[in-house]
C-alpha positions in Angstrom: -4.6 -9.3 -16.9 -6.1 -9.1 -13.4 -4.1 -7.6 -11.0 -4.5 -7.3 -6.9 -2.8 -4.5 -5.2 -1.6 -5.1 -1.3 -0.4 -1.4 -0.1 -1.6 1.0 2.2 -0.6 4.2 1.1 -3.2 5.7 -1.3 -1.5 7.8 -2.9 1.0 4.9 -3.9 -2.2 2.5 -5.2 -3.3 5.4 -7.6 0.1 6.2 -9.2 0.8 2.6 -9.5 -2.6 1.9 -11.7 -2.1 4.9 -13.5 1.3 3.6 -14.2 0.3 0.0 -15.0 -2.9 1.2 -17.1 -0.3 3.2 -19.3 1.6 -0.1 -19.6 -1.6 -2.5 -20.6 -4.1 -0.8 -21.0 -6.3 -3.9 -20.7 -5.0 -4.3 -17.1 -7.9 -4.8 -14.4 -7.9 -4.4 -10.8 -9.9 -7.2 -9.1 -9.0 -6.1 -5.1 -7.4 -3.4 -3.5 -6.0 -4.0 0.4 -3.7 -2.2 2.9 -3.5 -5.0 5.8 -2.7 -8.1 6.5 -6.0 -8.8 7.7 -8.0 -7.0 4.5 -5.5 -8.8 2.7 -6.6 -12.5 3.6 -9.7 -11.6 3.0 -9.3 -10.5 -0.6 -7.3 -13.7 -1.4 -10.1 -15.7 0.0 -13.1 -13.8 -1.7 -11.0 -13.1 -5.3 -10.0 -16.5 -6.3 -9.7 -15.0 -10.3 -6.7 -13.3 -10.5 -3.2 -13.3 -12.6 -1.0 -11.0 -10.9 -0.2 -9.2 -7.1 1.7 -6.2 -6.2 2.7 -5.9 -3.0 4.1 -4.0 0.0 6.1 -5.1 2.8 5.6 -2.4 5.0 1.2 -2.7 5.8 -0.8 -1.0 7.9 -1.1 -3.4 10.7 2.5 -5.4 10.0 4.5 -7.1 7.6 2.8 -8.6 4.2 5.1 -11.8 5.1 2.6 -12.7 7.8 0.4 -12.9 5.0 2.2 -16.0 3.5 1.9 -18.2 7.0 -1.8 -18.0 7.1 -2.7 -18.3 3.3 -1.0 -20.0 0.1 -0.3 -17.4 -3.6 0.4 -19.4 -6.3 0.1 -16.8 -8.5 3.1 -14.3 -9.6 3.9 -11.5 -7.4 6.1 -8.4 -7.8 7.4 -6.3 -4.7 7.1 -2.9 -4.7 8.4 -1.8 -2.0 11.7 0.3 0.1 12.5 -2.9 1.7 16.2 -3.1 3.0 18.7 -4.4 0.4 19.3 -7.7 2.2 15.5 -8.5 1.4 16.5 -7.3 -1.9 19.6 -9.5 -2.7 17.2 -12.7 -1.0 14.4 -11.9 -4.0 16.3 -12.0 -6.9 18.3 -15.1 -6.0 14.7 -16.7 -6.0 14.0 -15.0 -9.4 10.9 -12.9 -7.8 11.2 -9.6 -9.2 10.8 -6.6 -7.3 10.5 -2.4 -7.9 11.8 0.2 -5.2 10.2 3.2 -4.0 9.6 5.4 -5.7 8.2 3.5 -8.7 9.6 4.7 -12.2 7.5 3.5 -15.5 10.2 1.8 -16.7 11.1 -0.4 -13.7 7.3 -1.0 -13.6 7.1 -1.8 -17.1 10.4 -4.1 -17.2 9.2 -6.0 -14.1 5.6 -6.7 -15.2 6.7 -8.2 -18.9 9.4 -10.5 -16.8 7.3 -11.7 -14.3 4.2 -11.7 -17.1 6.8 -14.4 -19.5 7.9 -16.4 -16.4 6.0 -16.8 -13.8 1.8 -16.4 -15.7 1.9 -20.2 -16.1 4.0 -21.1 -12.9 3.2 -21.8 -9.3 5.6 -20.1 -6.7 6.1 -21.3 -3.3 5.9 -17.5 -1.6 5.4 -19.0 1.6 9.1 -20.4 1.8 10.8 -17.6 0.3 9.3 -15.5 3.3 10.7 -18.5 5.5 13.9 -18.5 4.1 14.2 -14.1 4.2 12.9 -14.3 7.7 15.2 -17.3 8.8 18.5 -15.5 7.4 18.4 -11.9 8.6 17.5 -11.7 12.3 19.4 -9.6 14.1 21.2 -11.2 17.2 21.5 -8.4 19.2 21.5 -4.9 19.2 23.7 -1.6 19.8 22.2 0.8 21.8 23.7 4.4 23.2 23.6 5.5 26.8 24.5 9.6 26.7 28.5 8.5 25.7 28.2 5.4 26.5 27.4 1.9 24.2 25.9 -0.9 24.9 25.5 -4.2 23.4 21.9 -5.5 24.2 21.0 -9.8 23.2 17.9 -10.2 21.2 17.3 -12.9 23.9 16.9 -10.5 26.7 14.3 -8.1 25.5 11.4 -8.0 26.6 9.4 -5.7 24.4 10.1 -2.5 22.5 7.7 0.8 22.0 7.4 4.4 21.0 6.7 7.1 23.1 6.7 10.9 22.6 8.1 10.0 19.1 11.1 7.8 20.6 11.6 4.3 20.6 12.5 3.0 23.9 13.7 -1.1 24.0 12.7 -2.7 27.8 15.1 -5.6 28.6 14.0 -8.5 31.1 16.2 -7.0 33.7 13.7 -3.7 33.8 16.9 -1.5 32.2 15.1 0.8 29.1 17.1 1.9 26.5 16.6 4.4 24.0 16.8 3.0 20.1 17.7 4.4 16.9 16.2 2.8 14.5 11.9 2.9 14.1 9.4 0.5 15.1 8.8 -0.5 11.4 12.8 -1.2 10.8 12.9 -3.2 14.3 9.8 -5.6 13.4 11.3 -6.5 10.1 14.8 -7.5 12.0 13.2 -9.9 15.0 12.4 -13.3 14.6 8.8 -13.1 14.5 8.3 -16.8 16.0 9.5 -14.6 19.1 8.3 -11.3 18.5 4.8 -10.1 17.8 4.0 -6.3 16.9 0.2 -5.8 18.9 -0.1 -2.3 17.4 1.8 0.2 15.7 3.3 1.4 19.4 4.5 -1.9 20.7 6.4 -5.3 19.8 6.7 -7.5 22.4 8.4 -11.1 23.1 6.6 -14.0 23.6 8.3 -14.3 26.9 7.2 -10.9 28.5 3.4 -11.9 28.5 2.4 -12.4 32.1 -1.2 -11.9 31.7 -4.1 -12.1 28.9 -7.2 -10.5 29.8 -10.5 -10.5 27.0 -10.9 -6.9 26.1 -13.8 -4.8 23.8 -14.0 -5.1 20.2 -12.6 -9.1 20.5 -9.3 -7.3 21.6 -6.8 -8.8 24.2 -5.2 -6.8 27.0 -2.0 -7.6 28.3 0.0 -7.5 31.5 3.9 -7.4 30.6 7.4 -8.6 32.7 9.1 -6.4 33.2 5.9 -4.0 34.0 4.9 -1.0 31.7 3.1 2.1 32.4 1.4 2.4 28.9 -2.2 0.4 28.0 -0.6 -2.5 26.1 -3.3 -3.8 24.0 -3.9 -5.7 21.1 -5.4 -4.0 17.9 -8.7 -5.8 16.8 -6.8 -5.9 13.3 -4.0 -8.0 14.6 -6.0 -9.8 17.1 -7.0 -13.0 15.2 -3.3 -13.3 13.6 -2.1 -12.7 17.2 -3.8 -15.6 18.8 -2.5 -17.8 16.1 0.9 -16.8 17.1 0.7 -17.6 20.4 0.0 -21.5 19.5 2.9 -21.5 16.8 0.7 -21.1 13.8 
């Protein structure tokens, strides 16, 4: 078996080959990535493979943006600590999946399932990462002001970042709002159609981008509305995928 491993957590590749190689020891591993962007271009250069493990959470984003720029056919297993409604949505498709931290036996169970099923089948991953993302946007959030709460629409933010460790949501209106939850949770709960993480400080809404200006390194800078004091610029990892998005592709 040839397997491709998408995570970017090192530590997590090496115990999950030491795992796998104790489970077949004829097991090879063809590619190694921990972004979307590496990703791509191990599909495209590795065209002899059997199996993938995957990641949600990647360096530069979420491994479902993978799925909109490239097509697997080939049977996949999630190992990941994606939230349980991602959970629930792979089974019902018959995708198996392992949660963090891995345990042999999981690992072991999963890879002879999806090895009996899916080695001579072709799975439409794309549209099950349609469907998950379609069915569990959030519509709006709850935010705290010192005692008091707020409701705050999807529709009127305008982007959301970290600073000083704290995640800070900016509504159209210019109000800022102090979040709970992390970057990483927030990305994986907005319509990415609307949404676009530029770097691993900022998400912001298609809607908020006042200005593009060409930047070093084939990076874009932007000007938001409402205005923000920090840089806000694109990665060069994410830029490619980012200038896709903005034409709806």
């Amino acid at each position: 078996m040839k397997a491709i491993i998408i995570e970017d957590e090192e530590m997590a590749v090496r115990r999950l080959q030491k795992l796998l190689l104790e489970i077949d020891p004829e097991i090879t591993f063809v590619g190694i990535a921990d972004s979307i962007e590496s990703s791509i271009q191990l599909f495209e250069n590795t065209p002899d493979y059997d199996i993938v493990f995957m990641d949600i959470h990647l360096a530069d984003g979420s491994s479902f943006e993978i799925f909109q720029l490239i097509t697997i056919t080939k049977p996949l297993i999630f190992v990941t600590a994606y939230d349980e409604y991602a959970v629930k949505a792979f089974k019902v498709n018959a995708l198996d999946y392992i949660l963090k931290p891995v345990k042999k036996a999981e690992l072991n169970q999963a890879y002879k399932k999806v090895s009996q099923t899916y080695l001579s089948n072709d799975f439409d991953y794309k549209r099950l990462a349609d469907a998950i993302q379609q069915t569990n946007y959030k519509k709006r959030f709850l935010v705290r002001i010192g005692k008091q709460m707020k409701v705050v629409e999807i529709k009127d933010i305008a982007y959301i970042y970290t600073k000083d460790k704290i995640t800070f949501l900016m509504a159209f209106d210019g109000k800022r709002y102090p979040m709970e939850l992390s970057l990483d949770k927030l990305e994986e709960a907005l319509d990415q159609r609307i949404f676009f993480r530029i770097n691993r400080q900022f998400i912001v809404a298609l809607e908020a981008i006042h200005e593009m200006l060409a930047y070093s390194k084939a990076r874009v800078k932007l000007k938001l509305q409402p205005p923000c004091d920090i840089e806000t610029i694109v990665s060069t990892e994410r830029s490619p995928t980012f200038k896709k998005w903005l034409v709806g592709e």
